[in-house]
LUMKETOR-300497 format. One line per field, with one value per residue (C-alpha): x, z negated, y; residue in three letters. Coordinates in Angstrom, 2 decimals. Each point is the difference from the previous one (the first is absolute). Last residue first. Example, Ala and Ser with C-alpha at 12.3 -4.5 7.8 and 13.67 -1.06 7.14 Angstrom:
BEGIN
east [13.67, -1.37]
up [-7.14, -0.66]
north [-1.06, -3.44]
code [ser, ala]
END
This chain:
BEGIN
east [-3.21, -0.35, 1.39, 0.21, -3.51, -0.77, -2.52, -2.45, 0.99, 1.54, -0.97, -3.94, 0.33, 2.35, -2.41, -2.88, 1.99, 1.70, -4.02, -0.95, 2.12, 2.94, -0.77, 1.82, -0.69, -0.42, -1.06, 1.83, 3.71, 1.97, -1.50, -1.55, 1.11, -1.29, -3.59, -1.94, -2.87, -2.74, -1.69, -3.57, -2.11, -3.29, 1.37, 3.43, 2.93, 3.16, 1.67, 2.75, 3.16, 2.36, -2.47, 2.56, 1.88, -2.55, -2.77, -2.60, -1.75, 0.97, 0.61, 2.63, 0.00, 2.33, 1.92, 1.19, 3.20, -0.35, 2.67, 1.73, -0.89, -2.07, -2.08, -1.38, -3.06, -3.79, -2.52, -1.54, -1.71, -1.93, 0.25, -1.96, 2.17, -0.92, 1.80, 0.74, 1.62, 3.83, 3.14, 0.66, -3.04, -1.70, -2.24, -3.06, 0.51, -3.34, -0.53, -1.74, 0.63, 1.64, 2.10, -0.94, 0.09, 1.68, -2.41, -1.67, 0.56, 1.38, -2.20, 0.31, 0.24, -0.89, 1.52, 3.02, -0.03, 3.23, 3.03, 0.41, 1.61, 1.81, -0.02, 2.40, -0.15, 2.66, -0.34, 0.65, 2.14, -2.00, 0.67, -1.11, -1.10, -0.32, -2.57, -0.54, -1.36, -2.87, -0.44, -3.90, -0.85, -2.90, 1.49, 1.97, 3.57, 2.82, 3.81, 2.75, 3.24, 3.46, -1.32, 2.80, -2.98, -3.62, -0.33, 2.04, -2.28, -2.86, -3.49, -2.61, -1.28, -0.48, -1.62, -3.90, -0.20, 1.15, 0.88, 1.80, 3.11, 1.59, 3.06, 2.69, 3.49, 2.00, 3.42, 3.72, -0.22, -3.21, -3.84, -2.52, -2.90, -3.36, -3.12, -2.90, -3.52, -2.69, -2.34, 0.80, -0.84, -2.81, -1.70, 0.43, -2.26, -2.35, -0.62, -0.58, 3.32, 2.52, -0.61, -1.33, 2.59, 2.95, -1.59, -0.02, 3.37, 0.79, -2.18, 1.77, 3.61, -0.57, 2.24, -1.00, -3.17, 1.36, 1.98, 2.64, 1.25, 3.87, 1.18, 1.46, 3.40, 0.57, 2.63, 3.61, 2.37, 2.10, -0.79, -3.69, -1.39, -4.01, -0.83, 0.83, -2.49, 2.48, 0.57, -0.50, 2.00, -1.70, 2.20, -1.40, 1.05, 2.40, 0.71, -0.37, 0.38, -1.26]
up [19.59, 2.98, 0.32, 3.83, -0.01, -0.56, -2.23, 2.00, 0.91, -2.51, -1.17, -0.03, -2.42, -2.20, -0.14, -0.37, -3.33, -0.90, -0.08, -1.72, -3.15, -0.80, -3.64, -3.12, -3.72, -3.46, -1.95, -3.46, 0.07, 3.08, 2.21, 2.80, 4.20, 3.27, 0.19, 3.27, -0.12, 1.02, 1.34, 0.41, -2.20, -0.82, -3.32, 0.73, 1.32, -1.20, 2.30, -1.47, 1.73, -3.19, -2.28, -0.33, -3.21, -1.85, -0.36, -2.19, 1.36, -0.82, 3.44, 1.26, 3.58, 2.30, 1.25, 3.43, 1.30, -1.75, -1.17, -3.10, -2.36, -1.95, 2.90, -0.76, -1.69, 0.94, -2.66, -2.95, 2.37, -2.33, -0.66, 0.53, 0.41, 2.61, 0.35, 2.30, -1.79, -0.20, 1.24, -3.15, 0.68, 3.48, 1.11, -0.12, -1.44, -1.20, 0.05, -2.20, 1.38, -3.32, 2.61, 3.52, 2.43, 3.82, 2.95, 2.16, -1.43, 1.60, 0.83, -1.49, 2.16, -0.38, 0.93, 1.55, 3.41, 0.77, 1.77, -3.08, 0.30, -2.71, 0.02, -3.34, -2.10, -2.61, 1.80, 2.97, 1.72, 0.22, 0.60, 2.74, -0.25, 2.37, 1.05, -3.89, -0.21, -2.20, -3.65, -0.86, -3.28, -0.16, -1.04, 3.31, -0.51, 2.06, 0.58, 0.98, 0.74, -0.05, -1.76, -1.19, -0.47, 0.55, -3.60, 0.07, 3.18, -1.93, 1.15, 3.23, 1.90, 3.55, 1.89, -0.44, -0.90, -3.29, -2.06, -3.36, -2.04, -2.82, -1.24, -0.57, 0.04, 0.77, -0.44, 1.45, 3.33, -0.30, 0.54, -0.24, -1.35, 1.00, -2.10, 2.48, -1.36, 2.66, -1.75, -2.88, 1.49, 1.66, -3.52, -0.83, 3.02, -1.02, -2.72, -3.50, -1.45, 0.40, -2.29, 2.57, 2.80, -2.46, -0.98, 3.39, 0.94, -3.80, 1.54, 3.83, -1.72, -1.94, -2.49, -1.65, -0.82, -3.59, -0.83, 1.19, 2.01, 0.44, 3.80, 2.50, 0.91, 3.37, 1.26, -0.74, 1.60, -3.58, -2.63, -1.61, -0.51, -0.38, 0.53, 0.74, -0.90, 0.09, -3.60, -1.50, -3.90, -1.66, -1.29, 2.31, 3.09, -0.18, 3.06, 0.16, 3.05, -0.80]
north [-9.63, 1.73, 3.36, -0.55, -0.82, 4.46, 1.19, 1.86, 3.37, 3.36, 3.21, -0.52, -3.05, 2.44, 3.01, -1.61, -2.08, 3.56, 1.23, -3.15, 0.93, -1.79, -1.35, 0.33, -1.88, 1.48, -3.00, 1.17, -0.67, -1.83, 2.13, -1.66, 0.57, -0.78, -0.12, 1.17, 2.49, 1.30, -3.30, -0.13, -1.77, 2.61, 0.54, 0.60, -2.46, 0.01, -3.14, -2.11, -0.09, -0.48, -1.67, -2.62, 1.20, 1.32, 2.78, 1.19, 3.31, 3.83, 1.41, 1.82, 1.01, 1.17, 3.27, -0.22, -1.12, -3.44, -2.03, 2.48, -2.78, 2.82, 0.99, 3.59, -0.23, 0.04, -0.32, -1.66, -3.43, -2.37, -3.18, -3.62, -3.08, -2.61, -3.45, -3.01, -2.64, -0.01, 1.85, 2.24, 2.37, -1.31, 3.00, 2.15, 3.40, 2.04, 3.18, 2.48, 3.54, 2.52, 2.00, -0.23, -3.15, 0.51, 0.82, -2.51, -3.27, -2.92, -2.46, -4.18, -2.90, -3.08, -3.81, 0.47, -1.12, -2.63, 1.20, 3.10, 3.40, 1.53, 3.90, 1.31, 3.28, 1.53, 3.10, 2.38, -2.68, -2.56, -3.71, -2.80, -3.53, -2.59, -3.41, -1.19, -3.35, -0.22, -1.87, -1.01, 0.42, 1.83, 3.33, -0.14, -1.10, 1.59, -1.33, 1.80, -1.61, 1.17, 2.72, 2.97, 2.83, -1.21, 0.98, 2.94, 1.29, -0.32, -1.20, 0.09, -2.36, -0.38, -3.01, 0.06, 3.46, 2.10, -2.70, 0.33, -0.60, -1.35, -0.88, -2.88, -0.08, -3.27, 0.28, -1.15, -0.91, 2.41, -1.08, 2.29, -0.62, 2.17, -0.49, 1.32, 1.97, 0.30, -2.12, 2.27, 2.90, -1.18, -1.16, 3.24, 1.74, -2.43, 1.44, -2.62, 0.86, -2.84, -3.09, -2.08, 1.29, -1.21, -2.82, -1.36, 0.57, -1.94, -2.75, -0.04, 0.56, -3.51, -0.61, 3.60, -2.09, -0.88, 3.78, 1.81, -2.99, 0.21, 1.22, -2.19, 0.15, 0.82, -2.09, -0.01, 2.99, 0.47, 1.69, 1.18, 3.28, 1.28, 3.30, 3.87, 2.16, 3.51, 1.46, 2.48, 0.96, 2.48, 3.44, 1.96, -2.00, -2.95, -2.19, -3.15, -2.87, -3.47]
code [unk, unk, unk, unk, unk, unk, unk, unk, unk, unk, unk, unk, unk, unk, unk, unk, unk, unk, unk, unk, unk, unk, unk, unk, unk, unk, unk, unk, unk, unk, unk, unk, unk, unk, unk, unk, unk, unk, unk, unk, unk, unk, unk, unk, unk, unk, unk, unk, unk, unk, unk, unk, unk, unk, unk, unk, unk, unk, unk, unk, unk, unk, unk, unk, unk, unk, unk, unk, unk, unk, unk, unk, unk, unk, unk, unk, unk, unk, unk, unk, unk, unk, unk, unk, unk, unk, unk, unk, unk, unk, unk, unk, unk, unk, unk, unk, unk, unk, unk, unk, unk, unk, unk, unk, unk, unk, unk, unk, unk, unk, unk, unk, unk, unk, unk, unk, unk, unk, unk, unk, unk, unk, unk, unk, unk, unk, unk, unk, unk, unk, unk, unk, unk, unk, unk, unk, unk, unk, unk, unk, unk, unk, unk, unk, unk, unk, unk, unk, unk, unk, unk, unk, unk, unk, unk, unk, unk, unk, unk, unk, unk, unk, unk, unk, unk, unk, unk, unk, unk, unk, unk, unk, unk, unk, unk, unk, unk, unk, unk, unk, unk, unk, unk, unk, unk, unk, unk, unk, unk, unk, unk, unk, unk, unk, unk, unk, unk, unk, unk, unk, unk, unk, unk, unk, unk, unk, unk, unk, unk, unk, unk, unk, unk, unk, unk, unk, unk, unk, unk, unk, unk, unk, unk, unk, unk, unk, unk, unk, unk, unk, unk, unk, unk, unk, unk, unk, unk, unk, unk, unk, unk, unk]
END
């Protein structure tokens, strides 16, 4: 994880999960008795998710992205925004030999390329197989005191939401964003790097990236950097295959 200390409070980026070598995936521990089976703990997720359908999309469009390293695996999170492209952190896609994406039901999709941003710490991967959902990107970015809610994978496992609230815009405090960013005051973990923000109605307005490692202060690129970005460069490109 990379840290940087602002104000006194240490923030850090959501990195994840470590091992050596260039062994298999390990598979993750069961959080709890149906965790064995990523179809029921899928399920649970949507059951438990606020009655809205607009929610319920958010989830459904909700990706946990590993990447796999010579000498790591790091996992995050990430989500769709049409039936090949999804969105997440460039520092998790960062050093893959292999990318690998898992839909919230389960099912694991080969990943056709993946592409960085420059303006951001912001990453396009684009998928063979259709992803599930998709979830739309908000119009404007939140304002001070908005509920939200983030919708991720916090420490690699089940699919989770977290309900928080947006306290304002602030300039990046990893120094990866040319524009100012948002802090929000939601639980995060290692893993929910990539997680969508989305507001009451479900639509993205923000992108995780960073947790402080006192309180649950976390950072978000705001959806106007994320327009901004998708507009600024193509599809992601087969040549950065993983």
């Amino acid at each position: 994880m990379r840290r940087s200390v602002v104000g006194g409070a240490a923030v850090v980026v959501l990195g994840a999960l470590g091992t050596a070598g260039c062994a298999a995936v390990p598979q993750l521990p069961p959080v709890d008795p149906v965790a064995a089976d990523p179809a029921a703990v899928a399920s649970s997720a949507v059951a438990s998710a606020d009655a809205a359908d607009v929610l319920r999309t958010a989830v459904s469009a909700s990706v946990r992205v590993r990447t796999v390293g010579c000498t790591s695996v790091k996992t995050g999170s990430g989500f769709a925004l049409d039936a090949h492209t999804l969105v997440t952190n460039a520092h998790v896609v960062k050093g893959a030999e292999q990318l690998q994406v898992d839909t919230w039901d389960g099912h694991q999709l080969a990943v056709a390329g993946s592409v960085t941003a420059t303006v951001a710490d912001l990453a396009v991967v684009s998928t063979r197989e259709e992803l599930p959902a998709t979830v739309p990107l908000a119009s404007a970015d939140p304002v001070g005191g908005e509920a939200v809610t983030v919708v991720g994978y916090p420490h690699g496992e089940a699919l989770a939401t977290a309900t928080g609230v947006i306290t304002g815009p602030v300039d990046d405090p990893l120094h990866t964003a040319a524009a100012q960013v948002l802090r929000l005051e939601a639980p995060v973990a290692p893993g929910s790097s990539g997680s969508a923000v989305v507001d009451r109605s479900g639509a993205v307005v923000g992108v995780v990236y960073a947790g402080a490692t006192t309180g649950e202060d976390a950072y978000a690129v705001p959806v106007s950097t994320l327009r901004a970005a998708l507009a600024a460069q193509g599809p992601a490109d087969a040549s950065a295959r993983c």
